[in-house]
N, C-alpha and C positions, 0 to 999 in steps of 0.2 A: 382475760389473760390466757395466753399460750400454756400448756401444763405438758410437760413427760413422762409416761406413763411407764415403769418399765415391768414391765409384764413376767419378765425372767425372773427378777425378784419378787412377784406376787406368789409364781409357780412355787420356786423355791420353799417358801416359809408354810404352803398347805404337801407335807410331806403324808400325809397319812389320811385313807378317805375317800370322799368324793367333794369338788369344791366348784361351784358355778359360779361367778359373779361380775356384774357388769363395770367395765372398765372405764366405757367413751361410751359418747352418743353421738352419733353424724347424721344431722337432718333427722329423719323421721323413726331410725332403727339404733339399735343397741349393740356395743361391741360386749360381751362375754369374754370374761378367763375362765377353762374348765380345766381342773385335775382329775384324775378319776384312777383309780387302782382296781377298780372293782367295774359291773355292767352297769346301765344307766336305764330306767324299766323302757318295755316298750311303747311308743305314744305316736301322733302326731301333732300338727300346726294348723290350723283349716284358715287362719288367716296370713300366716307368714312363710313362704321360703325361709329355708334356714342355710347358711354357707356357711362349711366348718374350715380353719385352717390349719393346719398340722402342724406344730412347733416341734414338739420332742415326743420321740417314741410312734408308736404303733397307733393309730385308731381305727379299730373299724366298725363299719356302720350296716347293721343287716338290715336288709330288705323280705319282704312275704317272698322273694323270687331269688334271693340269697345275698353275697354279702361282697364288701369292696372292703383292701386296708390301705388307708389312708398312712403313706410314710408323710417324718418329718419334712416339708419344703412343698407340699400339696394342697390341693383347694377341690371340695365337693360341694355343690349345694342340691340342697332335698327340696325338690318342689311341696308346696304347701298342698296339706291333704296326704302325702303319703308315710303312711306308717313305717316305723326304724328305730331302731334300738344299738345303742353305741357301747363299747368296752376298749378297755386296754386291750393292744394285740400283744403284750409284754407284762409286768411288772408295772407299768404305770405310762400314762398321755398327757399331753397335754396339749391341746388345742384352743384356737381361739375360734368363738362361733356368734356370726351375724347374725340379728334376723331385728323384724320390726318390734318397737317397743312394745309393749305392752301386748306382746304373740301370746294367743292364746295356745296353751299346749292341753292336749287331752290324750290321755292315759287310756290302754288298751293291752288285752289280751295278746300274749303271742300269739303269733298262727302256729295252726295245725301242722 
């Protein structure tokens, strides 16, 4: 059965925090709803491309070589392997973010 996800209302009810959680799954990867008020530590994926999409507010996503802000109505995807680290550009984000199921993610030092 067909299902409707409304994602505005998931945003909504995580007002305070940080909140990740998978919505959909198409074929082989995972749709994510992220809230976030706060940074998200630094890490990468060695096995997934990640596509983040911008629904509301500010996000952006540093790089060891600097940083992009991702406004509402945008689409970035981080090639897998490369280290990044995301926050609100404001008060709070929320973005929706692709990548394959079961992506490994590993946690890393900020650079220098």
């Amino acid at each position: 059965m067909t299902e409707i996800i409304d994602y505005a209302a998931i945003a909504d009810a995580a007002r305070n925090g940080y909140m990740n959680r998978v919505i959909a799954s198409v074929n082989d990867h995972d749709v994510h709803i992220s809230v976030m008020d706060a940074p998200f530590q630094w890490h990468f994926h060695p096995n997934s491309d990640e596509t983040f999409v911008s629904v509301e507010g500010t996000l952006i996503i540093e790089f060891e070589d600097g940083a992009v802000e991702l406004r509402a109505g945008q689409l970035l995807t981080v090639p897998a392997g490369k280290r990044h680290c995301t926050r609100p550009g404001g008060a709070r984000s929320v973005n929706l973010t692709i990548e394959k199921k079961d992506a490994e993610t590993v946690f890393c030092d900020a650079p220098n």
